[in-house]
C-alpha positions as CSV (number, residue, x, y, z in Angstrom):
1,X,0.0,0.0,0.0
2,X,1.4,3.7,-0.8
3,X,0.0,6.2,1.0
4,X,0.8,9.9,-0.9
5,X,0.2,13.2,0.5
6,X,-0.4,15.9,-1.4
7,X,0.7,20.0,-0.1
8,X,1.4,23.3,-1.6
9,X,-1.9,24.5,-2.7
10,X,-3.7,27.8,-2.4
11,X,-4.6,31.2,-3.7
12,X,-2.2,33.6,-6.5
13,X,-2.7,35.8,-8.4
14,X,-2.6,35.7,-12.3
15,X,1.1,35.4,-13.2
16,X,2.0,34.0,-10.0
17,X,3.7,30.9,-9.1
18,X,3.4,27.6,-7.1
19,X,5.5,24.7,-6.3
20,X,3.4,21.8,-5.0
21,X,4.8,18.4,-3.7
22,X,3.9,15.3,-3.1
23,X,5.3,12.7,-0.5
24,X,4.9,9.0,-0.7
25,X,5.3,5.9,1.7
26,X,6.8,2.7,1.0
27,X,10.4,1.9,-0.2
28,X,9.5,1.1,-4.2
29,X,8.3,4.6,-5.2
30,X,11.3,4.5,-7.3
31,X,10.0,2.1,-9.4
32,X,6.5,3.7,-10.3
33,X,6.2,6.4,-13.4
34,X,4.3,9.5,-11.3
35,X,1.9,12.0,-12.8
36,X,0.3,14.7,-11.5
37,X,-3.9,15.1,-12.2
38,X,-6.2,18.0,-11.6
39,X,-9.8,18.3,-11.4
40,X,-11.6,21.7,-11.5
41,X,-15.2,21.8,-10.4
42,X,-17.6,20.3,-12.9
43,X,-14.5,18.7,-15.1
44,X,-12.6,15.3,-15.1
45,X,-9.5,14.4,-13.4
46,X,-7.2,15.2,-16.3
47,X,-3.1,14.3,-16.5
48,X,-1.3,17.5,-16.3
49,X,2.2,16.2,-15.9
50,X,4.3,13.0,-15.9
51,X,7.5,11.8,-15.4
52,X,9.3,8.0,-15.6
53,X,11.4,6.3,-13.3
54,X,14.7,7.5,-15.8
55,X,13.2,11.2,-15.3
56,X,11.6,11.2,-18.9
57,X,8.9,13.8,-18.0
58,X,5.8,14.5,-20.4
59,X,3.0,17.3,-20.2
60,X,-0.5,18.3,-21.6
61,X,-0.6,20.6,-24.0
62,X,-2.4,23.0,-22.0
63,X,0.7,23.2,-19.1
64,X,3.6,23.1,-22.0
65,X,6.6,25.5,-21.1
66,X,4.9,26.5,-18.1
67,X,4.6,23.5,-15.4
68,X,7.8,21.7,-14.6
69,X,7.2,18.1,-12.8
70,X,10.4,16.4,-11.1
71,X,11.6,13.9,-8.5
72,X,13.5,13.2,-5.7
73,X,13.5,9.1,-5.0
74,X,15.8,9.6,-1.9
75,X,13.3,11.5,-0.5
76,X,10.4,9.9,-2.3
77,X,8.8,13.2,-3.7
78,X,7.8,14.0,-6.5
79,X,7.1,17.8,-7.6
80,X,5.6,20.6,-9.7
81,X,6.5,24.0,-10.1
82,X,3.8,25.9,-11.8
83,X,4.5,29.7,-13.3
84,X,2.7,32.2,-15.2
85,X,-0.5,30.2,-13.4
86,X,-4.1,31.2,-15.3
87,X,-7.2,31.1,-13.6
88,X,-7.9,28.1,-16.0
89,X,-5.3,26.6,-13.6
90,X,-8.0,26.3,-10.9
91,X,-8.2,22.9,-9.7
92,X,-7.4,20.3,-6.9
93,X,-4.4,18.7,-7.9
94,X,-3.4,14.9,-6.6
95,X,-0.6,12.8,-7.7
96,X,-1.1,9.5,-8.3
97,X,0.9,6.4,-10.6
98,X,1.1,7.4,-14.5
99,X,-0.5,6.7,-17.1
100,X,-2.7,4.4,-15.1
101,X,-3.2,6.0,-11.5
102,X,-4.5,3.6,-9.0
103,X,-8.0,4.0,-7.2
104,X,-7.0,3.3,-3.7
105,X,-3.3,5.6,-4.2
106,X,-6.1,9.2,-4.6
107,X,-4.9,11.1,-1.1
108,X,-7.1,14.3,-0.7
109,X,-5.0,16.4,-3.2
110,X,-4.3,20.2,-2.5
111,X,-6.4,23.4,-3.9
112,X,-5.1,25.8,-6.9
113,X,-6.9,28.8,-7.1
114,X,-5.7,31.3,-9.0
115,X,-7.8,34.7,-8.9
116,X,-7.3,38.0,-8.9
């Protein structure tokens, strides 16, 4: 079982930036490909970032050039730095395993909201 914990979340202004991070148990998380996910109100979950256990990282169009996504398996974290943030940004973000995140790995996320 991995538990992850999501943090970093909250309120910016147009522009702005945000670094979130996400921590997970267990001794293998160096073995799993991570993504990050996002869900604004009356939307899907949607993969916003990704990255391999090599460090090969991918990203949705939407995010391109502006989200970065990386990892630290000694300290089994993986991150996401997000500049020039929209309002469109606006979402509960959760990491969970990529491209097939697992069901019982969703934590409680942490709230983007970027608003002027």
């Amino acid at each position: 079982q991995v538990l992850l914990v999501e943090s970093g979340g909250g309120l910016v202004q147009p522009g702005g930036s945000l670094r979130l991070s996400c921590a997970a148990s267990g001794s293998l998380f160096r073995l799993f490909d991570m993504g990050w996910y996002r869900q604004a109100p009356g939307k899907q979950r949607e993969l916003v970032a990704s990255i391999g256990t090599g460090g090969i990282t991918n990203y949705a169009g939407s995010v391109e050039g502006r989200f970065t996504i990386s990892r630290d398996n000694a300290k089994n974290t993986v991150y996401l730095q997000m500049n020039s943030l929209k309002p469109e940004d606006t979402a509960v973000y959760y990491c969970n395993l990529s491209p097939r995140p697992r069901n019982d790995y969703w934590g409680q996320g942490t709230q983007v909201t970027v608003s002027s």
